[in-house]
ROFI-180554 format. One record per residue: z, y, x of N, C-alpha, C, O, CB in turn. Coordinates in nm, 4 decimals, padded with zeros to 6 digits. Glycine has a CB too. Example, Ala and Ser with C-alpha at 12.3 -4.5 7.8 and 13.67 -1.06 7.14 Angstrom:
REM ROFI-180554
(rec (00.7800,-00.5690,01.3190),(00.7800,-00.4500,01.2300),(00.7800,-00.3300,01.3200),(00.8465,-00.3319,01.4236),(00.9046,-00.4473,01.1308))
(rec (00.7080,-00.2250,01.2850),(00.7140,-00.1060,01.3670),(00.7870,00.0030,01.2900),(00.8039,00.1138,01.3409),(00.5725,-00.0598,01.4084))
REM end
This chain:
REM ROFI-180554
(rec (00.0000,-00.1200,00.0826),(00.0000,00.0000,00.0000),(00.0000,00.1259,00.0867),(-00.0755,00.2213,00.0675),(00.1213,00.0001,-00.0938))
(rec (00.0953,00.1175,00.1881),(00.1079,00.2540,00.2451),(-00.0207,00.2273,00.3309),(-00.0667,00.3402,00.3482),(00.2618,00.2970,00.3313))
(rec (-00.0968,00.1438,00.3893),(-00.2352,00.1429,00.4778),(-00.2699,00.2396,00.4074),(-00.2657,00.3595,00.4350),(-00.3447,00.0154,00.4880))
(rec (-00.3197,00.1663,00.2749),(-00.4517,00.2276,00.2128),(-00.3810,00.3506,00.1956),(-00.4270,00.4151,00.2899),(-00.5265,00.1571,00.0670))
(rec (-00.2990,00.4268,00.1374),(-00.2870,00.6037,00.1180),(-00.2712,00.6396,00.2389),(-00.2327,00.7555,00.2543),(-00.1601,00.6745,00.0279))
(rec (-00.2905,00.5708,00.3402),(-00.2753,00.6788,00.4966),(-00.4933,00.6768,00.5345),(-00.5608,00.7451,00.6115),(-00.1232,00.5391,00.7020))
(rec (-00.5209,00.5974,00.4643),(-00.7060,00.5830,00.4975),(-00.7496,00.6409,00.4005),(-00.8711,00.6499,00.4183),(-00.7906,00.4305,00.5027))
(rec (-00.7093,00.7073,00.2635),(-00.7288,00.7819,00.2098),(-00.6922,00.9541,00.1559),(-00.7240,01.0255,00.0608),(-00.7292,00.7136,00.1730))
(rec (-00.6013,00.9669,00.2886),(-00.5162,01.0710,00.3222),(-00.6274,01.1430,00.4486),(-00.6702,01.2528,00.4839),(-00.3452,01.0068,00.3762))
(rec (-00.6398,00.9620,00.4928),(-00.7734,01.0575,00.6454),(-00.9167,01.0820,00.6065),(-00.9942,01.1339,00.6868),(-00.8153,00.9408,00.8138))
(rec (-00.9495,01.0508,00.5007),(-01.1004,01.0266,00.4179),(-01.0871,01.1974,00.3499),(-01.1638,01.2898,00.3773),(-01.1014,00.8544,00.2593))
(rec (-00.9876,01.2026,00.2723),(-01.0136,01.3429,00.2287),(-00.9840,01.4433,00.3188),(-01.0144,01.5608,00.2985),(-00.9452,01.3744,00.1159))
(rec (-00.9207,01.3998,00.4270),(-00.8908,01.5722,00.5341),(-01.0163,01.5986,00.6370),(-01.0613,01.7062,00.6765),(-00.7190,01.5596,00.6700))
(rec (-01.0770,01.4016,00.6810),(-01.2228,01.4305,00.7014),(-01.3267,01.4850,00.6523),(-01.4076,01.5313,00.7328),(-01.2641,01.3635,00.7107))
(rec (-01.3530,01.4947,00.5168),(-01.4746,01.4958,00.4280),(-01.4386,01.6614,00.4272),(-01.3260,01.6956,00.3911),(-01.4775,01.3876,00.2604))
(rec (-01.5226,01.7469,00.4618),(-01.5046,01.9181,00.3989),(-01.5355,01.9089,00.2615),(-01.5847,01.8186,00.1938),(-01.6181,02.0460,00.4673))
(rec (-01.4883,02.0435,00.2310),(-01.4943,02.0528,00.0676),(-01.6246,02.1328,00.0193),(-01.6439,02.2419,00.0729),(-01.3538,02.1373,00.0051))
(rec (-01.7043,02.0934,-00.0654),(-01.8083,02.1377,-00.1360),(-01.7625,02.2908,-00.1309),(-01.6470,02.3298,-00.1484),(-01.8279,02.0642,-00.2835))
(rec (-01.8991,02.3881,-00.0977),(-01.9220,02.4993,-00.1025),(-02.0248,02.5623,-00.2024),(-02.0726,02.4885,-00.2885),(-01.9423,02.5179,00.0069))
(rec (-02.0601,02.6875,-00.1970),(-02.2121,02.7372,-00.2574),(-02.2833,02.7399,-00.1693),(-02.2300,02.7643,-00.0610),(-02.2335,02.8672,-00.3212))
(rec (-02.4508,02.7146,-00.1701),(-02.5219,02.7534,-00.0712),(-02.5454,02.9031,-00.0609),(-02.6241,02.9671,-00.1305),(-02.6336,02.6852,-00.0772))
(rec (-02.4551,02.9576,00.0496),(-02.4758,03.1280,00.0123),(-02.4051,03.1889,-00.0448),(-02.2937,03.1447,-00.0732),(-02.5693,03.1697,-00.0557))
(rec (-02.4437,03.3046,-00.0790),(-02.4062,03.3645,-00.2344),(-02.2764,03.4004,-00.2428),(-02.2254,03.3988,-00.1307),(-02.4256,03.2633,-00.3557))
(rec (-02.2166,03.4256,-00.3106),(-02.1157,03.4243,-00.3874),(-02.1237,03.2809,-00.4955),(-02.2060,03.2257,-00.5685),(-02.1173,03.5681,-00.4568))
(rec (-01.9923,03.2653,-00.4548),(-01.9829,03.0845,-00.5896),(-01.9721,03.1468,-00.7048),(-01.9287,03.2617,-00.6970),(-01.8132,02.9460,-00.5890))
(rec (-02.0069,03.0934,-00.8450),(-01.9631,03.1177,-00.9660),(-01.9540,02.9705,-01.0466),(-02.0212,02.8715,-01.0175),(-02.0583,03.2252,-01.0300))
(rec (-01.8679,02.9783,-01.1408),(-01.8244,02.8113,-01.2272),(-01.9140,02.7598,-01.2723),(-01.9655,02.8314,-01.3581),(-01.7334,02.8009,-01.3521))
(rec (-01.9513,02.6893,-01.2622),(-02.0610,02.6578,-01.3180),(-02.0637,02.4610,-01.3399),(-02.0668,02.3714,-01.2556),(-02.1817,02.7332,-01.2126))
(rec (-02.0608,02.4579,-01.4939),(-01.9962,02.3047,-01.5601),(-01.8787,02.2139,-01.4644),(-01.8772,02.1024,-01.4123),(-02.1435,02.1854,-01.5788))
(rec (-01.7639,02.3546,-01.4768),(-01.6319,02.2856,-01.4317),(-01.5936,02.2957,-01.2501),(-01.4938,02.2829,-01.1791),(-01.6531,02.1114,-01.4811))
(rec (-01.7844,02.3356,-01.2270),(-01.7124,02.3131,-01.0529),(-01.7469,02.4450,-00.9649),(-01.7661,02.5516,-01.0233),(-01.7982,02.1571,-00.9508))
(rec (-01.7517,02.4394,-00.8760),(-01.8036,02.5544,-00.7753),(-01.9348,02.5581,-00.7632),(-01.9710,02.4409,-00.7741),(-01.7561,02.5444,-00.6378))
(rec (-02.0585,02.6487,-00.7412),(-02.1657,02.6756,-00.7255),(-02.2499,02.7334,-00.7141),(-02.2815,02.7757,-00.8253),(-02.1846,02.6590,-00.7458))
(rec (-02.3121,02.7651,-00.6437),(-02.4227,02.8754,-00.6589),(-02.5386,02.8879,-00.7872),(-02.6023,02.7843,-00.8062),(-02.5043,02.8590,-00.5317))
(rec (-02.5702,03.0007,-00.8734),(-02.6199,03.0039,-00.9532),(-02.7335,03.1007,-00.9102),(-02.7180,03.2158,-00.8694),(-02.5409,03.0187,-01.0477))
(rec (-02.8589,03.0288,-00.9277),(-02.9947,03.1141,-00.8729),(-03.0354,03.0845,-00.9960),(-03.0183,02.9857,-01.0674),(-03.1015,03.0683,-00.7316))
(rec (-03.1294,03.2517,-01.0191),(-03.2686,03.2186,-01.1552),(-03.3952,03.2691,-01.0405),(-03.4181,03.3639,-00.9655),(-03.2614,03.3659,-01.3600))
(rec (-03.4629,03.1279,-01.0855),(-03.5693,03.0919,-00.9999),(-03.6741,03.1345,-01.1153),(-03.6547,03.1184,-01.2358),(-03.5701,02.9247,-00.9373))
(rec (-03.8131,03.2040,-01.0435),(-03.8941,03.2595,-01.1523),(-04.0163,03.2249,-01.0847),(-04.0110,03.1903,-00.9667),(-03.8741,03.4190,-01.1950))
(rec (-04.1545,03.2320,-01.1625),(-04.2597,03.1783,-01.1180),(-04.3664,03.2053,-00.9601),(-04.4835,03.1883,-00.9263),(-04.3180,03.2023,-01.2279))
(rec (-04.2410,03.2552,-00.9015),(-04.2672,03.2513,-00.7621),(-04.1294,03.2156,-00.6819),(-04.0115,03.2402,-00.7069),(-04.3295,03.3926,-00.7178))
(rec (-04.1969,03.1444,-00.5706),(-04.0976,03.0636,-00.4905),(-03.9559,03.1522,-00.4503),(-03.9618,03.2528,-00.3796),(-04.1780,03.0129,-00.3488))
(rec (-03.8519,03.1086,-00.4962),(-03.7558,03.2042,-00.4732),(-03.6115,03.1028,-00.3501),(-03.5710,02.9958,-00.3955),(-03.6970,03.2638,-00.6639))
(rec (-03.5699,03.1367,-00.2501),(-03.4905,03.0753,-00.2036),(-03.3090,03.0367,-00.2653),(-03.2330,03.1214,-00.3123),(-03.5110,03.1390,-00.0969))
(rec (-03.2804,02.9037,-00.2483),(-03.2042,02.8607,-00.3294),(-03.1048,02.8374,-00.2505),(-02.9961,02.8745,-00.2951),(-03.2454,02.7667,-00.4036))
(rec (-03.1042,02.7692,-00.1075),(-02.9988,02.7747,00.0152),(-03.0569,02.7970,00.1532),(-03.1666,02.7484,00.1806),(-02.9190,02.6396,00.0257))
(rec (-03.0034,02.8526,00.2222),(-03.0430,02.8814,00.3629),(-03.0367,02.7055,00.4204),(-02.9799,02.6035,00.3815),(-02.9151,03.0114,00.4513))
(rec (-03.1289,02.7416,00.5320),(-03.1135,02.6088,00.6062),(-02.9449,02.6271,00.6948),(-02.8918,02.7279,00.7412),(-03.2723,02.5885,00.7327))
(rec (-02.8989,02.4858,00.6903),(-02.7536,02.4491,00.7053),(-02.7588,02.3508,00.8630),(-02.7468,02.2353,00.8219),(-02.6934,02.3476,00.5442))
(rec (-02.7664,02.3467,00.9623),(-02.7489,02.2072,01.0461),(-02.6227,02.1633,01.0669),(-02.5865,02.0908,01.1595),(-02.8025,02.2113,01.1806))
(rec (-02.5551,02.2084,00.9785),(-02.3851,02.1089,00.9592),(-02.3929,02.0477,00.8352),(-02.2921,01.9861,00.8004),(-02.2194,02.2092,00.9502))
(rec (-02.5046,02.0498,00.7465),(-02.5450,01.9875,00.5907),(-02.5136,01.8436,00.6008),(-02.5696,01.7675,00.6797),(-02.7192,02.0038,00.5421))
(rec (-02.3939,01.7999,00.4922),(-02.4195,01.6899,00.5205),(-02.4321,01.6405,00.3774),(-02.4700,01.5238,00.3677),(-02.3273,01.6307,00.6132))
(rec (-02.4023,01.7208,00.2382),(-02.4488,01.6616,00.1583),(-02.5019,01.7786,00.0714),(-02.4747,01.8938,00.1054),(-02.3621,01.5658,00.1099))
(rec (-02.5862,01.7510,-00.0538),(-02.6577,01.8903,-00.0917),(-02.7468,01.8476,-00.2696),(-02.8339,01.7671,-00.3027),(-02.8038,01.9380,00.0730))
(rec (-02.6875,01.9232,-00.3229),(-02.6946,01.8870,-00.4770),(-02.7768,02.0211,-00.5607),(-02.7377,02.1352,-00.5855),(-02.5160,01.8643,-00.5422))
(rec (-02.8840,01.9628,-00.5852),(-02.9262,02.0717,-00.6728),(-02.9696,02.0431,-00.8182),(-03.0372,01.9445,-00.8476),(-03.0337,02.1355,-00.6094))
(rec (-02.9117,02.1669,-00.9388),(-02.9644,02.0978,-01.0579),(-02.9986,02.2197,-01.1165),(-02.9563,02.3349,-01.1067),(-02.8677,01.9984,-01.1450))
(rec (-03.1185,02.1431,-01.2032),(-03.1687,02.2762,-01.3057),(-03.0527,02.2500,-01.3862),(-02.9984,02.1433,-01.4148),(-03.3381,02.2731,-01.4027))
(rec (-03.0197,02.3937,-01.4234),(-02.9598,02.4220,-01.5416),(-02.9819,02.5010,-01.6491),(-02.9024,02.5406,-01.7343),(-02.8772,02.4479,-01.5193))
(rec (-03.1693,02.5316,-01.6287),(-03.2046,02.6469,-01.7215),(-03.2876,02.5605,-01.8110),(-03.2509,02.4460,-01.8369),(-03.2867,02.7855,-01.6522))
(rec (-03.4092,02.6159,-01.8641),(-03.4855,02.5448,-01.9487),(-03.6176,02.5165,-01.9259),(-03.6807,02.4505,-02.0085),(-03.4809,02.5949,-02.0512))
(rec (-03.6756,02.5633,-01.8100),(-03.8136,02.5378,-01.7846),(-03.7771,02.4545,-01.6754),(-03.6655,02.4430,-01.6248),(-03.9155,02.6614,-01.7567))
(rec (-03.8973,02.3900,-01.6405),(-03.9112,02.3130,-01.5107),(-03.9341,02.3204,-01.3546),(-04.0326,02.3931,-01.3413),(-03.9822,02.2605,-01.5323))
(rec (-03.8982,02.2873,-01.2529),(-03.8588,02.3608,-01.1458),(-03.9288,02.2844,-01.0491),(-03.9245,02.1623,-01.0639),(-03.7096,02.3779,-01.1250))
(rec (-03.9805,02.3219,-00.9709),(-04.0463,02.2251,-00.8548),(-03.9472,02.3146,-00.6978),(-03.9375,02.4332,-00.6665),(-04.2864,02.2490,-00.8520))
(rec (-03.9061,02.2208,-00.6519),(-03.7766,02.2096,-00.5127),(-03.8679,02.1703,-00.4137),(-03.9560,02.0877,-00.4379),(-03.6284,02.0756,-00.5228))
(rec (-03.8493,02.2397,-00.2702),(-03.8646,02.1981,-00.1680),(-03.7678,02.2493,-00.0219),(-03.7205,02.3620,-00.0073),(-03.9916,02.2176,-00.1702))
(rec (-03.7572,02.1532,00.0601),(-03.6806,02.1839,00.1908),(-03.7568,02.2124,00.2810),(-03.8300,02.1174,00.3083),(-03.6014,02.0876,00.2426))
(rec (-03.7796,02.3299,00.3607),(-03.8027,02.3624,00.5034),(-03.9579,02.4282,00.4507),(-04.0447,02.4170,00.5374),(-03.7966,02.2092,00.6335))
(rec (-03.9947,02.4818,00.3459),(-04.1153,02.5052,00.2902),(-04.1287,02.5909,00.1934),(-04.0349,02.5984,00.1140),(-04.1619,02.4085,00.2524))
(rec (-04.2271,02.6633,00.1769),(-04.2427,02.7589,00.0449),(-04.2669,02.6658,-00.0844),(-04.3691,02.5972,-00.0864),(-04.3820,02.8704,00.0619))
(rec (-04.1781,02.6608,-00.1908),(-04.2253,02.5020,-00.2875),(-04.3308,02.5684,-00.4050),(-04.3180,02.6853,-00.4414),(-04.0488,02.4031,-00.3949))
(rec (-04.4214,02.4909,-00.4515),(-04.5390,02.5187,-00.5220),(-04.5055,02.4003,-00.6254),(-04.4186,02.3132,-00.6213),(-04.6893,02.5139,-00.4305))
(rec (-04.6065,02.4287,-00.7201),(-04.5855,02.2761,-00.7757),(-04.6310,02.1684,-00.7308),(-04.5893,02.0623,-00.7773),(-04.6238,02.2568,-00.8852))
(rec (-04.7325,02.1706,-00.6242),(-04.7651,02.0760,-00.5566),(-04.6961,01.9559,-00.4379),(-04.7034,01.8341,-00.4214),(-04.8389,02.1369,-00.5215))
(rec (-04.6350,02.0601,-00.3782),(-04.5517,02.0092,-00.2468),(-04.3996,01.9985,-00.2788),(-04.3151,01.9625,-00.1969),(-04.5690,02.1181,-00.1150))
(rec (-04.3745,02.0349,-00.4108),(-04.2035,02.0181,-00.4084),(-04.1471,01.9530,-00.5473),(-04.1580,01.9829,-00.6661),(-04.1223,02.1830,-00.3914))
(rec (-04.0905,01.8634,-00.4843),(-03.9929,01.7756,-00.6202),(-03.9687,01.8323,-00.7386),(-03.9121,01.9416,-00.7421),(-03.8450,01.7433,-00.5888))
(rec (-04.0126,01.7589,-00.8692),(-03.9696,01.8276,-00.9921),(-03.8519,01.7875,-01.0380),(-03.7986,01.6769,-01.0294),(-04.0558,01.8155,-01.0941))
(rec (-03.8216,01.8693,-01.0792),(-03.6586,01.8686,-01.2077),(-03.6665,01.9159,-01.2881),(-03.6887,02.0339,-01.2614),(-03.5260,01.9250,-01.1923))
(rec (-03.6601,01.8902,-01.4443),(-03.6663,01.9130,-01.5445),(-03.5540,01.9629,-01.5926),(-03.4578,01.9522,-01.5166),(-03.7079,01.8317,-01.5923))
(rec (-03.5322,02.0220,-01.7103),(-03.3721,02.0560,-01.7727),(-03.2750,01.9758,-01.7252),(-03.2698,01.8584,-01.7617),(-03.3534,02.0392,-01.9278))
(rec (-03.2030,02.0179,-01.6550),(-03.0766,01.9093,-01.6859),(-03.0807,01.7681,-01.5697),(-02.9831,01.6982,-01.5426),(-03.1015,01.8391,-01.8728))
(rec (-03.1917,01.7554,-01.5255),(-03.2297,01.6616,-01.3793),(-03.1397,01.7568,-01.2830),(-03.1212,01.8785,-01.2848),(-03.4338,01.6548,-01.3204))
(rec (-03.0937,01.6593,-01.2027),(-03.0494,01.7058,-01.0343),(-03.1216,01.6180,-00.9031),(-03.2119,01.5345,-00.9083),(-02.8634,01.6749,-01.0126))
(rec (-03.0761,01.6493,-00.8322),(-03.0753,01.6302,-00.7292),(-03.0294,01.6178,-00.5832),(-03.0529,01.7064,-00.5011),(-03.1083,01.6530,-00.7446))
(rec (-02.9685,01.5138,-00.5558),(-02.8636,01.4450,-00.4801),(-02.8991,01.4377,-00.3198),(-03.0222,01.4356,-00.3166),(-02.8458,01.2962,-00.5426))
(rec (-02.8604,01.4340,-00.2161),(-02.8702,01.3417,-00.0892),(-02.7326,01.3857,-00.0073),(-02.6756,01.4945,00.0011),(-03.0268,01.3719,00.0101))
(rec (-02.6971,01.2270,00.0618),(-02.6006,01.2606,00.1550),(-02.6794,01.2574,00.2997),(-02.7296,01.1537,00.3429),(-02.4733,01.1573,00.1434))
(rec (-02.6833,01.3610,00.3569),(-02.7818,01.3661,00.4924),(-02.7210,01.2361,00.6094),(-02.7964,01.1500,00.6546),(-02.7646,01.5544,00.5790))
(rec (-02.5865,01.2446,00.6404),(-02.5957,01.1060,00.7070),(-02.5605,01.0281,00.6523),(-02.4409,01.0050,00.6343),(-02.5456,01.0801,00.8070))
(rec (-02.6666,00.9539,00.6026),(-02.6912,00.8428,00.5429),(-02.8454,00.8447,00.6116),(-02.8896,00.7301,00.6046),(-02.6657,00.8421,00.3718))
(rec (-02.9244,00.9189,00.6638),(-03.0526,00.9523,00.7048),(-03.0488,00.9541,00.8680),(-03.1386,01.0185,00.9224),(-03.0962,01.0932,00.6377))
(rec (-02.9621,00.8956,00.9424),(-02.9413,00.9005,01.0706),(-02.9785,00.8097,01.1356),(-02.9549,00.6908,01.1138),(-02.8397,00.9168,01.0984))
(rec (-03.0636,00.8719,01.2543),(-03.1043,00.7438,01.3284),(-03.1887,00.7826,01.4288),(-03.2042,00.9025,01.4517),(-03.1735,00.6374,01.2440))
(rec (-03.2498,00.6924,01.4968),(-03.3700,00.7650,01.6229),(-03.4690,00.8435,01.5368),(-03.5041,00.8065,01.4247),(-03.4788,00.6307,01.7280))
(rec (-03.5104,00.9519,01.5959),(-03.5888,01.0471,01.5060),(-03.5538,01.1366,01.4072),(-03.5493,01.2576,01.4293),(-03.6601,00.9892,01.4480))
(rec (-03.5248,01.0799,01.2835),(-03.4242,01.0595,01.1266),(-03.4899,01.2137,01.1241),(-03.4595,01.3288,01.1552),(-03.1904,01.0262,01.1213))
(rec (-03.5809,01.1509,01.0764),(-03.7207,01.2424,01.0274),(-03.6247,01.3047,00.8666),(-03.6459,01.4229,00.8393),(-03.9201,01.1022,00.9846))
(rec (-03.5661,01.2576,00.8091),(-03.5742,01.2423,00.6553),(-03.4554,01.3619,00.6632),(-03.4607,01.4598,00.5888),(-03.5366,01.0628,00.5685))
(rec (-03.3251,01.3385,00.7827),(-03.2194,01.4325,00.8199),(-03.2586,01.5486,00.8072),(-03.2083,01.6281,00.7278),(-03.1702,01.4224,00.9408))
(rec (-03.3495,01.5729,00.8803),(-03.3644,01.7308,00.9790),(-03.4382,01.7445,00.8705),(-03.3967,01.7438,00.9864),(-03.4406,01.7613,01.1605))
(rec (-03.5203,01.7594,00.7482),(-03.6006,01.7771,00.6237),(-03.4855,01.8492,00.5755),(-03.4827,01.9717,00.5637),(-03.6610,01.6422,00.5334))
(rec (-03.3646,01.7495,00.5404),(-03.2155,01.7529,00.4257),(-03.1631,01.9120,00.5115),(-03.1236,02.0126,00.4525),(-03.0511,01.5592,00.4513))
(rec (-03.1750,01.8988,00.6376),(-03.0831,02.0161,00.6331),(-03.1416,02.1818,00.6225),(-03.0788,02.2862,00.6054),(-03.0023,02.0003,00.7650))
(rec (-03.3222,02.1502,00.6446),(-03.3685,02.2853,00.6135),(-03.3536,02.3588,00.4791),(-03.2938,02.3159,00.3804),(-03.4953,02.2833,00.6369))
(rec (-03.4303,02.4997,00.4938),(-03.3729,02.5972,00.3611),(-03.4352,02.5104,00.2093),(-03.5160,02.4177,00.2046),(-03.4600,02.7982,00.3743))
(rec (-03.3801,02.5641,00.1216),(-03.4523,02.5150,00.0182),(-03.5102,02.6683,-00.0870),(-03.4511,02.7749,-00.1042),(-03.3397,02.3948,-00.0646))
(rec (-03.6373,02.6244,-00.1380),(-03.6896,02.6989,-00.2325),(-03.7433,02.6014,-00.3261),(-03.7957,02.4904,-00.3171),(-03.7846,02.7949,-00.1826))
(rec (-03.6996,02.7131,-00.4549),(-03.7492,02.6567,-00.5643),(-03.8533,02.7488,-00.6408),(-03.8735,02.8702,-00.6411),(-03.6373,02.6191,-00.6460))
(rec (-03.9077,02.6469,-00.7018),(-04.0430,02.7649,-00.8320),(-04.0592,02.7146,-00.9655),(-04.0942,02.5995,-00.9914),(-04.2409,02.7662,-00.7830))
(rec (-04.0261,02.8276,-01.0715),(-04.0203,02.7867,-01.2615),(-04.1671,02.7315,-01.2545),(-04.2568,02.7558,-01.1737),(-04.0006,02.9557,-01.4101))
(rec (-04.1640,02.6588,-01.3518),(-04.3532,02.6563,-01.4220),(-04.3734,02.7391,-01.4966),(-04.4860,02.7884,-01.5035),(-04.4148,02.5360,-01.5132))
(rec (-04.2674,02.7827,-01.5792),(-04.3271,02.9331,-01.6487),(-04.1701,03.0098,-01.6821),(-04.0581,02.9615,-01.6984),(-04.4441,02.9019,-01.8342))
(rec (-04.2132,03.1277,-01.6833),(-04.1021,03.1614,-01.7550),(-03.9672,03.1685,-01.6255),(-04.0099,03.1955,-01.5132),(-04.0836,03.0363,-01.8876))
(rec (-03.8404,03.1502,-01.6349),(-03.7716,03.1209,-01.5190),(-03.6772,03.0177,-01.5831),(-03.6644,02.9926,-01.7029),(-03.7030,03.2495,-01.4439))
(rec (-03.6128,02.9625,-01.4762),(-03.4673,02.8851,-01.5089),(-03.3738,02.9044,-01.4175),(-03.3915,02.9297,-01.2983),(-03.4727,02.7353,-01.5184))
(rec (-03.2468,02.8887,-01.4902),(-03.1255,02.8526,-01.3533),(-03.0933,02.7352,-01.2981),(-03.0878,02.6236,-01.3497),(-02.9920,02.8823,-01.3816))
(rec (-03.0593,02.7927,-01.1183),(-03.0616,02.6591,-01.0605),(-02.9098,02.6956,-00.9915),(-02.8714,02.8007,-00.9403),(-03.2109,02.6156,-00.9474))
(rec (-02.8383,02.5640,-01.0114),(-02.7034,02.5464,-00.9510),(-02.7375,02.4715,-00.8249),(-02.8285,02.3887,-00.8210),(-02.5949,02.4658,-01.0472))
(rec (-02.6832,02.4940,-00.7509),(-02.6742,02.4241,-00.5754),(-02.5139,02.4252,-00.5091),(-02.4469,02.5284,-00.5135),(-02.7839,02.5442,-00.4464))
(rec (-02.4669,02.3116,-00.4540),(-02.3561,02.2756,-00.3812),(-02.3990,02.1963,-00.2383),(-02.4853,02.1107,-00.2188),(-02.2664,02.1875,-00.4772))
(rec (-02.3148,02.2525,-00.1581),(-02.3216,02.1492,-00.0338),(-02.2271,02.1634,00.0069),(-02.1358,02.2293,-00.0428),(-02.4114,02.1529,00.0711))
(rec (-02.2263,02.0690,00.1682),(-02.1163,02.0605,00.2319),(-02.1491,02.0343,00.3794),(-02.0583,02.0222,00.4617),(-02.0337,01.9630,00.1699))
REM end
């Protein structure tokens, strides 16, 4: 009993605590976050981070959003999210010789509405 609350005593003083990317934080569904309205040109959502180790983004508006890291995002080149879709990664988990997929996770991110604008919440750590 006492193992395990001394490995879970060192798990949470290891792990940093979720931030905003940027910004000023505001509440946003219960937690901390950055709140961007992204409009039909590419608007930046977090600066690039190289201490990123995990990084969450969700629409929270009503149009649809195309995301990209280390890039101006279009609808072509960047991940869609729809209402209410997010978007998850823990960067090391992506480690390794090269870890092509890492150094992607920790550049800036921009996002772009399809019409109209929406809000986008973002957390990392």
């Amino acid at each position: 009993m006492k193992a395990s609350l001394i490995i879970v005593a060192l798990l949470l003083w290891a792990v940093p605590p979720l931030s905003a990317c940027g910004g000023s934080p505001t509440a946003v569904n219960g937690g901390i976050s950055e709140s961007v309205t992204v409009a039909t040109s590419a608007t930046s959502v977090c600066p690039a981070n190289t201490n990123r180790s995990f990084i969450l983004i969700q629409n929270t508006g009503s149009n649809t959003i195309f995301c990209a890291f280390g890039a101006t995002a279009t609808s072509t080149n960047g991940f869609q999210l729809t209402t209410g879709q997010y978007f998850q990664a823990v960067t090391q988990f992506f480690v390794g010789p090269g870890a092509p997929a890492a150094r992607m996770l920790l550049g800036s991110v921009s996002c772009i509405a399809s019409g109209g604008s929406s809000n986008v919440a973002a957390l990392e750590n």
